[in-house]
Each structure stands twice: as C-alpha cells, then as structure tokens.
C-alpha positions, 0 to 999 in steps of 0.5 A: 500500500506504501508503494504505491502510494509513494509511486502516486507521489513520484507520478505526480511530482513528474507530471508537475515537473514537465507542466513546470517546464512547459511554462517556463519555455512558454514565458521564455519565448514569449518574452523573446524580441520580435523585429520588424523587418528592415526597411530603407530610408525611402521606405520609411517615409512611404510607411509613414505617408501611407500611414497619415493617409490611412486615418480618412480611408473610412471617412466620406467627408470632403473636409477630411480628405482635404487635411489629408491631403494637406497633411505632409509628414518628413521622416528624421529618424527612425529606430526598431522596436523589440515588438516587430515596430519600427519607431520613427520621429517625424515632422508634420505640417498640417492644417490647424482644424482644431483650433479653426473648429473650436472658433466656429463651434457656435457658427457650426452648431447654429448651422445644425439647430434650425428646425430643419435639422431637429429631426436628423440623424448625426450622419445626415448633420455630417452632410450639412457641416462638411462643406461649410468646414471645407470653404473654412479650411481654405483659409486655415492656419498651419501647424508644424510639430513633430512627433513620435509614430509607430509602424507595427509588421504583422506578417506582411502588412503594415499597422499605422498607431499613432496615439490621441495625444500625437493627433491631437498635437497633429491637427490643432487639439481636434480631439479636445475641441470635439469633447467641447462639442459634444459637452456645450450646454448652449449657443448664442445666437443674435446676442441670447443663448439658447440650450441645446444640452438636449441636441445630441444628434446635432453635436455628435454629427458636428463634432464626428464631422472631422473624425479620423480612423484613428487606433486608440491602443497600440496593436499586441504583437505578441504570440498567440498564447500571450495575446490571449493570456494579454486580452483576457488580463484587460477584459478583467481589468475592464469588467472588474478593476476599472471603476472598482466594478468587483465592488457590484459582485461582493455588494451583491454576494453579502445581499444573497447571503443575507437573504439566503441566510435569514429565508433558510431560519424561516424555512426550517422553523415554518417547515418543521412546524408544518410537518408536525401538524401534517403528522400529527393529524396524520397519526392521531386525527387531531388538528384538523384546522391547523392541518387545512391550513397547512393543506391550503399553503402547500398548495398554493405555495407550491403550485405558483412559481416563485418569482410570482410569488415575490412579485405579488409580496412585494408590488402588491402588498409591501411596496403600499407600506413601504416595506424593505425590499430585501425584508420582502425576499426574506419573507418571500423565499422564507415562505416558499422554501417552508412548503418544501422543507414541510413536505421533506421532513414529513417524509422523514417522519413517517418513514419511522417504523411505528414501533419506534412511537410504540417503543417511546410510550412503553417508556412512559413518554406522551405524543410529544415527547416521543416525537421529539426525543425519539422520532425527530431525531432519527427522521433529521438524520434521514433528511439531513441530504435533501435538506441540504440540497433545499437550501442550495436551491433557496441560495441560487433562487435568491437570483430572481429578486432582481424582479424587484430591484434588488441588487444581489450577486446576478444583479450585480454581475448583469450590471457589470454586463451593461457597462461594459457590454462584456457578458463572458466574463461577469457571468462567469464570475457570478456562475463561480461565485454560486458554485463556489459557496455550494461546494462548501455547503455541500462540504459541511454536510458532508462533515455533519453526515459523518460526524452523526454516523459515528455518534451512531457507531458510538 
C-alpha cells in the first residue's frame, strides 16, 4: 500500500515537473524580441505617408480628405522596436482644424439647430457641416510639430498607431475641441443663448464631422498564447478593476447571503412546524384546522412559481407600506422554501417504523415527547441530504429578486454586463461565485453526515 502510494507521489511530482517546464519555455519565448523587418530610408517615409493617409480611408467627408491631403509628414529618424515596430520621429505640417473648429463651434452648431435639422440623424448633420468646414479650411492656419509614430509588421502588412495625444498635437487639439462639442450646454445666437444640452444628434454629427480612423491602443504583437493570456488580463481589468466594478459582485454576494441566510431560519422553523401538524393529524386525527391550513399553503405555495410569488409580496402588498425590499425576499423565499422543507421532513417522519412511537410510550413518554426525543431525531438524520440540497436551491433562487430591484450577486454581475457590454466574463464570475459557496455547503454536510454516523457507531 506504501508503494504505491509513494509511486502516486513520484507520478505526480513528474507530471508537475514537465507542466513546470512547459511554462517556463512558454514565458521564455514569449518574452523573446520580435523585429520588424528592415526597411530603407525611402521606405520609411512611404510607411509613414501611407500611414497619415490611412486615418480618412473610412471617412466620406470632403473636409477630411482635404487635411489629408494637406497633411505632409518628413521622416528624421527612425529606430526598431523589440515588438516587430519600427519607431520613427517625424515632422508634420498640417492644417490647424482644431483650433479653426473650436472658433466656429457656435457658427457650426447654429448651422445644425434650425428646425430643419431637429429631426436628423448625426450622419445626415455630417452632410450639412462638411462643406461649410471645407470653404473654412481654405483659409486655415498651419501647424508644424513633430512627433513620435509607430509602424507595427504583422506578417506582411503594415499597422499605422499613432496615439490621441500625437493627433491631437497633429491637427490643432481636434480631439479636445470635439469633447467641447459634444459637452456645450448652449449657443448664442443674435446676442441670447439658447440650450441645446438636449441636441445630441446635432453635436455628435458636428463634432464626428472631422473624425479620423484613428487606433486608440497600440496593436499586441505578441504570440498567440500571450495575446490571449494579454486580452483576457484587460477584459478583467475592464469588467472588474476599472471603476472598482468587483465592488457590484461582493455588494451583491453579502445581499444573497443575507437573504439566503435569514429565508433558510424561516424555512426550517415554518417547515418543521408544518410537518408536525401534517403528522400529527396524520397519526392521531387531531388538528384538523391547523392541518387545512397547512393543506391550503402547500398548495398554493407550491403550485405558483416563485418569482410570482415575490412579485405579488412585494408590488402588491409591501411596496403600499413601504416595506424593505430585501425584508420582502426574506419573507418571500422564507415562505416558499417552508412548503418544501414541510413536505421533506414529513417524509422523514413517517418513514419511522411505528414501533419506534410504540417503543417511546412503553417508556412512559406522551405524543410529544416521543416525537421529539425519539422520532425527530432519527427522521433529521434521514433528511439531513435533501435538506441540504433545499437550501442550495433557496441560495441560487435568491437570483430572481432582481424582479424587484434588488441588487444581489446576478444583479450585480448583469450590471457589470451593461457597462461594459462584456457578458463572458461577469457571468462567469457570478456562475463561480454560486458554485463556489455550494461546494462548501455541500462540504459541511458532508462533515455533519459523518460526524452523526459515528455518534451512531458510538
């Protein structure tokens, strides 16, 4: 038994050993310098006139065409980067669009605000601004700056990144005076201000009129594996770090288990009594009231889904009183998880042999002593494992009292969801979280499965 056991070790520890070395070599040449590949001077400047004049290949706008075209950049240097980049400093004289935007902003908003224009797309506003900012450009200063780019080789093509802050140097801070665009509250027109915090479409289609295919983040030329391993880092970044937005999944797991916690107390003491009257009157024929009653609400209970059930406690008899939310899903599932603890434990009861009942009043015992030092004990132990598996379903039902604007964990993964519009990872996330807490569930059953065996051997 020894050997094999030490045989298990030693198969183990070489089966960590090659995983360990795999994922070493991994890191070892995904870390190795890629290069671009060499390119002359001549070459350079063509990368980088075709890469200027790559940033209007989706526009339609004449006015972009026009500063493209106005757009001259001259190689000083260049030098290769360690990720298949060639970094090349350059001097750009282009037209000063965005210091001409930011002083005809009113003239250009005032052109898109007539009644006319009201109804309008911010595609159809492009139209109207673009050949009035073509007769502007005409007469636009010029600026000369110079900058850094970058040219990345992905195989045979050729990437262009220049970042918002080069083009924004580039053309005038074009990026800024859009922002101010879109952010202006009002216009002035004849000397009186007028509120167009409500144009939206007008704004966006002035401010996109001059919009350039621009890459706001330097292209990953990793290995496959390590872009894979570089994406999946900046969507957990994006979906639980940025805006501390994990604060919605811990907010909302401590809300679950404040439910889950106080429905189960309130199901166990509602199921439990439930269960004694059913018997009793099962067994005896007393408690007949009590006992219809019981009938009467494990119908209803069970026969209803229970999202309807929290819907109708809360709409449409909490919410007049205003009354907890969360005090309401606590009565909710407290209630719905009675009904089927009740029926649970009834089974556990009324699988003891009736010789067990017989044995307790030959001792002297009444009903109620019998049930509860000889029958209750047994039948707990009989229905400890589907009680169990109640109260993990009570903990994942907790999940549709968002119906009531509760925010528990799904609430708050699908709230991540909405800002991000990244589903895979917070449903992910809330999914593990869920089966995390009932593995441990599962696991401290398990314990107290074992630990009323051997008080039995004992």
């Amino acid at each position: 038994m020894k050997q094999t056991t030490k045989k298990k070790w030693v198969i183990a520890a070489c089966v960590v050993g090659v995983l360990a070395v795999l994922v070493a070599g991994l890191i070892i040449y995904a870390r190795t310098a890629a290069y671009a590949d060499e390119v002359s001077e001549a070459e350079a400047q063509e990368l980088l006139d075709n890469g200027f004049a790559s940033l209007g290949r989706t526009s339609k706008m004449k006015s972009v065409a026009y500063v493209l075209d106005h757009t001259k950049a001259k190689l000083i240097s260049y030098e290769y980067g360690t990720e298949s980049n060639i970094i090349i400093e350059c001097e750009v004289t282009a037209p000063d669009v965005g210091t001409l935007m930011a002083e005809h902003t009113n003239s250009l908003l005032m052109a898109t605000n007539a009644s006319e224009h009201k109804t309008k797309t911010s595609r159809q506003i492009n139209d109207v601004v673009d050949p009035v900012l073509c007769e502007l450009l005409v007469n636009a200063d010029t600026l000369t700056n110079t900058v850094t780019v970058e040219i990345f080789q992905d195989g045979e093509e050729y990437i262009f990144y220049a970042s918002d802050d080069v083009l924004n140097t580039v053309f005038g801070g074009l990026l800024d005076t859009q922002k101010d665009i879109l952010d202006a509250k009002t216009i002035e027109v004849d000397g009186e201000e007028i509120d167009i915090s409500g144009a939206t479409n007008q704004k966006k289609g002035v401010a996109e009129v001059m919009s350039f295919s621009m890459v706001s983040s330097r292209p990953d030329m990793s290995v496959y594996i390590v872009r894979v391993w570089n994406d999946f880092v900046a969507e957990f970044r994006l979906n639980f770090i940025e805006g501390a937005r994990w604060k919605y999944l811990t907010n909302g797991l401590g809300t679950t288990l404040l439910i889950t916690f106080f429905a189960a107390l309130m199901g166990i003491l509602l199921g439990f009594l439930v269960a004694i009257i059913r018997c009793t009157h099962d067994k005896i024929g007393k408690l007949k009231i009590l006992n219809a009653i019981s009938n009467l609400y494990l119908t209803v209970i069970r026969g209803t889904p229970v999202m309807v059930q929290l819907m109708i406690i809360y709409f449409v008899i909490f919410m007049p009183l205003s009354i907890n939310k969360v005090l309401a899903a606590i009565i909710c599932f407290g209630l719905n998880s009675g009904a089927y603890v009740a029926e649970i434990v009834r089974g556990g009861i009324m699988s003891i042999d009736q010789g067990q009942f017989e044995a307790g009043r030959s001792l002297g015992f009444n009903y109620t002593q019998t049930m509860f030092y000889i029958v209750m004990p047994q039948a707990f132990k009989a229905v400890l494992p589907a009680l169990a598996n109640e109260f993990i379903v009570l903990l994942k039902e907790t999940s549709v009292s968002a119906y009531i604007g509760i925010s528990d964990l799904a609430r708050g993964g699908d709230i991540i969801r909405g800002v991000t519009f990244s589903a895979f990872m917070p449903l992910i996330a809330v999914a593990l979280i869920y089966l995390v807490i009932v593995m441990g569930l599962s696991k401290l059953v398990q314990l107290l499965e074992r630990r009323l065996r051997k008080s039995d051997r004992g």
